[in-house]
N, C-alpha and C positions, 0 to 999 in steps of 0.2 A: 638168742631170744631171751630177753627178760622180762617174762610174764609178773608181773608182783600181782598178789590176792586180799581182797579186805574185806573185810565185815562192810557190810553199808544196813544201818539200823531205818526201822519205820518209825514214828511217835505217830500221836496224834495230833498234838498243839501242842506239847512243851517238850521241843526237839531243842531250842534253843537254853531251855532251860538243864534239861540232861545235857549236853555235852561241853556246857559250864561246872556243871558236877564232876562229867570226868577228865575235864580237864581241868579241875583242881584237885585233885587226883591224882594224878597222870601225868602233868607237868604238858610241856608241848608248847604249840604254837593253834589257837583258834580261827578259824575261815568260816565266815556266815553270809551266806547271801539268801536275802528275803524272795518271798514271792512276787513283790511289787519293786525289788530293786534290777530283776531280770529284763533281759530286753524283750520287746511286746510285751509289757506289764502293764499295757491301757486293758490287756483284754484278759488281763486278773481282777477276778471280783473285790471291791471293796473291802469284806470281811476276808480273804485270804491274803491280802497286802501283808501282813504282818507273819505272816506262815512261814516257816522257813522250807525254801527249795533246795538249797544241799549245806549242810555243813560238812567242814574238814578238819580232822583231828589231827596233827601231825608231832608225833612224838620221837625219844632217841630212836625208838625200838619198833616201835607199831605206828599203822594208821586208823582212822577211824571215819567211817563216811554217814552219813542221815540227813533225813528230813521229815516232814510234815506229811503227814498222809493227806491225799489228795480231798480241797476242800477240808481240812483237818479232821477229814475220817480216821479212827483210831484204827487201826490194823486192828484182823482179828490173832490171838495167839497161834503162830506158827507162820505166819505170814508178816513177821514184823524183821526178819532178816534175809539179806541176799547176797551172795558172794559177788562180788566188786572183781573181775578182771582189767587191768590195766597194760595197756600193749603198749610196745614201741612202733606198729604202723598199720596201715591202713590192710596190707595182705594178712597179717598175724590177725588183726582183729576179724578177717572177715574167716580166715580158717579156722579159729576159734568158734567163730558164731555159730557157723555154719553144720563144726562137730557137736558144740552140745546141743543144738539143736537138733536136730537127725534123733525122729522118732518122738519128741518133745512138743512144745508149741512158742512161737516166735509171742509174744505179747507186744513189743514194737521192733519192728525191725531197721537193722542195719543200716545208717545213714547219717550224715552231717549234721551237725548241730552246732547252734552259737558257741559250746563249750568243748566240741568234742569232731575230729575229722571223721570219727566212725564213733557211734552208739547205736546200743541196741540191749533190746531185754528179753530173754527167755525163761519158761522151765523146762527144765530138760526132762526125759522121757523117764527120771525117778521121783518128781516132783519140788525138786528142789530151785527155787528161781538163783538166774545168773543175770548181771550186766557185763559187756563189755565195751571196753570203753578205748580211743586212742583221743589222748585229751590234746588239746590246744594249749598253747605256753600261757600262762597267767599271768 
């Protein structure tokens, strides 16, 4: 098993704009995909087109993941970061899920998505939110 762990950051509207900062900084390779450049993006509002739905930071040493608070709600402080699990398959990520979750609350659960054969988002039962993810090749 090769679990890797990341920071995944909240902004409120200048998610795109921080992780131009640290990635000048930081060095790396930058990954931005907007809210209107996602597929079913007819049924993203107008003013959220330009929001960013995930960036990726990828550096020698770390990685870095964020976005745009929903409708680019600023997060409140404390709620602006969430551990990022990264699985090798679909059984890892659903054992995973399934332990931090145990006594917690699921916020979405477990399932396919354009980006990902298993996503899902919890906090687990000390308050701390997790994703876990088994991503799709890029």
């Amino acid at each position: 098993m090769s679990t890797t762990l990341t920071p995944y950051l909240t902004f409120g509207t200048n998610c795109r704009e921080a992780m131009n900062f640290y990635k000048d900084i930081f060095g790396g390779e930058l990954f931005i995909m907007t809210m209107g450049e996602a597929p079913e993006s007819e049924n993203v509002p107008t003013a959220s087109k330009d929001l960013v739905m995930h960036a990726f930071l990828k550096t020698s040493s770390f990685e870095l993941m964020a976005s745009d608070g929903m409708g680019g709600q600023a997060p409140k402080n404390g709620d602006n970061v969430t551990l990022a699990l990264g699985t090798e398959s679909n059984e890892e990520s659903e054992k995973l899920f399934n332990a931090l979750s145990a006594g917690g609350k699921v916020t979405m659960p477990l399932a396919e998505t354009f980006w990902a054969h298993r996503f899902g988002m919890l906090t687990d039962k000390y308050g701390f939110p997790w994703m876990v993810s088994f991503n799709k090749p890029m």
